[in-house]
C-alpha positions as CSV (number, residue, x, y, z in Angstrom):
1,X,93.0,76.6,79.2
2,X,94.7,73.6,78.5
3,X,93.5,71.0,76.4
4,X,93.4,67.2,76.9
5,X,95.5,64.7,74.7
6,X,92.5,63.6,73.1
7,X,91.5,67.2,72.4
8,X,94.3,67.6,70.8
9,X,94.5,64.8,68.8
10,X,91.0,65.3,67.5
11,X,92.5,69.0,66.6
12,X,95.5,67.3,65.0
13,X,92.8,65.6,62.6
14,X,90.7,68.7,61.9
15,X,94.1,70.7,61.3
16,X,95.1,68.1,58.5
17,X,92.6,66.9,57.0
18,X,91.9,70.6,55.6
19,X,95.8,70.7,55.1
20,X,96.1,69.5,51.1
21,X,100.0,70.5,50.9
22,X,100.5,69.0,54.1
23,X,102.2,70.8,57.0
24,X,105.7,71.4,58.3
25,X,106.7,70.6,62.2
26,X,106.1,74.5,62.7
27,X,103.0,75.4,60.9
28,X,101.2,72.3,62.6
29,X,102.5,73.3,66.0
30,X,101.3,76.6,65.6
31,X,97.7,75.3,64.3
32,X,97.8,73.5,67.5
33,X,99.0,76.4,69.7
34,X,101.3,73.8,71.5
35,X,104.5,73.4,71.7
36,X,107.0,70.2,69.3
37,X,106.3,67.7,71.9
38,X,102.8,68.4,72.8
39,X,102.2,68.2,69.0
40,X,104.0,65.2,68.5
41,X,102.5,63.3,71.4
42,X,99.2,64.6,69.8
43,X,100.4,63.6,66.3
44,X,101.3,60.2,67.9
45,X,97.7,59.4,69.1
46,X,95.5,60.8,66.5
47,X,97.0,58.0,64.1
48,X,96.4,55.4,67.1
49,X,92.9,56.7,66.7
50,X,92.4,57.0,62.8
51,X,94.0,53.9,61.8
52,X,91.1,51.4,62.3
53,X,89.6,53.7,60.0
54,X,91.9,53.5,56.7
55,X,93.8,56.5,57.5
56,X,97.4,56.9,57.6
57,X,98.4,60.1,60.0
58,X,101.9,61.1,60.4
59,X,105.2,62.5,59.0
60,X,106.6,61.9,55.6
61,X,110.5,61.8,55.8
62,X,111.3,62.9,51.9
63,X,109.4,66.4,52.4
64,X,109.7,66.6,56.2
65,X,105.8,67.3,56.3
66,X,102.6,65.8,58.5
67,X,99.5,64.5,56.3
68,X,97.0,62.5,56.4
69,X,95.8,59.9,53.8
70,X,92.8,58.6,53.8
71,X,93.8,55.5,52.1
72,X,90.2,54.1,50.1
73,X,90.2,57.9,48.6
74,X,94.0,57.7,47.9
75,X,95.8,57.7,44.3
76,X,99.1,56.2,43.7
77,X,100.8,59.2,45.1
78,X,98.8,58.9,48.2
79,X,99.6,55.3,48.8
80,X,103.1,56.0,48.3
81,X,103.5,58.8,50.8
82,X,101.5,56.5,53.4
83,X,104.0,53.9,52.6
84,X,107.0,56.5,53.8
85,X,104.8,57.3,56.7
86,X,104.3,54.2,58.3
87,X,108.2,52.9,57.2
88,X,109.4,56.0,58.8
89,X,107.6,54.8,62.1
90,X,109.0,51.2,61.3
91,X,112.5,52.8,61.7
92,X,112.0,54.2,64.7
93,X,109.8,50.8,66.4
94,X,112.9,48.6,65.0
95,X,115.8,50.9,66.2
96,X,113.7,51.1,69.7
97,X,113.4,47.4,69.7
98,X,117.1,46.7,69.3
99,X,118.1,49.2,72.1
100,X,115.6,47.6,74.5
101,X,116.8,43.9,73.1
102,X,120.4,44.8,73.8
103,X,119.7,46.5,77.4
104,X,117.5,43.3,77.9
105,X,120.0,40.8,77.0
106,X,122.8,42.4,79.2
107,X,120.4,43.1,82.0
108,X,119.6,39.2,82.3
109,X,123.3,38.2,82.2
110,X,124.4,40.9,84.5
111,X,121.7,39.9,87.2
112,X,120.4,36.4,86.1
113,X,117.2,37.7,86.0
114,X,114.6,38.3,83.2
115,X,112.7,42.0,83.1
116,X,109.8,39.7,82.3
117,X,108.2,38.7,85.4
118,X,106.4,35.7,83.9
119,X,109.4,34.1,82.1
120,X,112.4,33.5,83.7
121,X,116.0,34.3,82.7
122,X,116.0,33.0,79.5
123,X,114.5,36.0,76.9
124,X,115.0,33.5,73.8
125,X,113.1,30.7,74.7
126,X,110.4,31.8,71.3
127,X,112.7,32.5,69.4
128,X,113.4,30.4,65.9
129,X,116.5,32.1,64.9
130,X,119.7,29.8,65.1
131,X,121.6,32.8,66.3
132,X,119.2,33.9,69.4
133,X,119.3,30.0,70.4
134,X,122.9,29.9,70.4
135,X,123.0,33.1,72.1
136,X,120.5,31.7,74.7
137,X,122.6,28.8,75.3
138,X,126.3,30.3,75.2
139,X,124.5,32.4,78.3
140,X,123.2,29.7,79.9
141,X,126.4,27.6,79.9
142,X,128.5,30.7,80.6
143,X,126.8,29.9,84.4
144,X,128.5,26.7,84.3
145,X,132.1,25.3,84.8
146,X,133.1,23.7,81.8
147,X,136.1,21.9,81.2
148,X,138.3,21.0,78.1
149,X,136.8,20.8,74.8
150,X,133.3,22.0,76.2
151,X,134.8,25.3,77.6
152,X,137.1,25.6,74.1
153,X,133.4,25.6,72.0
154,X,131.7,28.1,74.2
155,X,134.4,30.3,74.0
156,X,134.2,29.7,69.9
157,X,130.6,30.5,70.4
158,X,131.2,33.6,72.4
159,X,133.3,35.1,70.5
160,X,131.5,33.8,67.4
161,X,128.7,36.0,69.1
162,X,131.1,39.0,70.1
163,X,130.1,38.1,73.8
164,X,133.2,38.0,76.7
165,X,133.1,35.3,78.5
166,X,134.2,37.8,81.4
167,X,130.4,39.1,81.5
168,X,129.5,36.2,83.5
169,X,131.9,35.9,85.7
């Protein structure tokens, strides 16, 4: 019989909150009876779900092991090892983010046209960061024929930016 993601999850809560050590990627599969992904994907939810609660869910990265903390209960160990837990996730969320930013960024100036289907072209419009609005504008100008000193300070700006000017064309 196969078991739903929430059923899981919910499993992936009983299974830990018994666990005091902790568990390893293997023993908490094997709890489970499912295999890494199925466990992680499960893993993945049941924090979703026991966050609003005060509990942390998830992998520590110094002992490779799953826990989970329930954070008014916790001592200074406890808070700690939620602290690598939800860092660890950070990592992941921020390296994710960049990836997607980077894909994003060449995908409007390959085509022109913004993966958001409310906003046009432009991705930086929000953004406060000197960098991104230069960014934002060397790629809107790069659409442009510029001339003389105009066309020397994009391609300062470009390369400033470690953009080719050749992307546009």
């Amino acid at each position: 019989m196969n078991k739903s993601l929430l059923e899981l999850a919910r499993d992936v809560y009983r299974v830990l909150h018994g666990a005091a050590p902790g568990m390893s990627r293997e023993q908490l599969a094997k709890a489970l009876q499912q295999g890494d992904r199925q466990m992680r994907d499960a893993v993945a939810l049941a924090s979703e779900k026991a966050a609003p609660f005060g509990v942390v869910l998830g992998l520590d990265p110094q002992d490779e092991r799953y826990y989970l903390i329930e954070l008014a209960k916790a001592d200074e160990a406890g808070i700690a090892r939620a602290r690598r837990i939800v860092m660890y996730l950070r990592s992941y969320f921020e390296s994710s983010h960049r990836r997607y930013s980077a894909l994003a960024e060449a995908f409007a100036r390959g085509t022109g046209q913004s993966l958001d289907p409310v906003q046009q072209a432009d991705l930086f419009a929000a953004s406060d960061d000197p960098e991104a609005i230069l960014r934002s504008l060397a790629l809107e100008l790069m659409r442009v024929k510029l001339e003389g000193g105009a066309a020397r300070e994009l391609s300062r700006a470009l390369q400033y930016l470690g953009l080719d000017r050749s992307v546009a064309a």
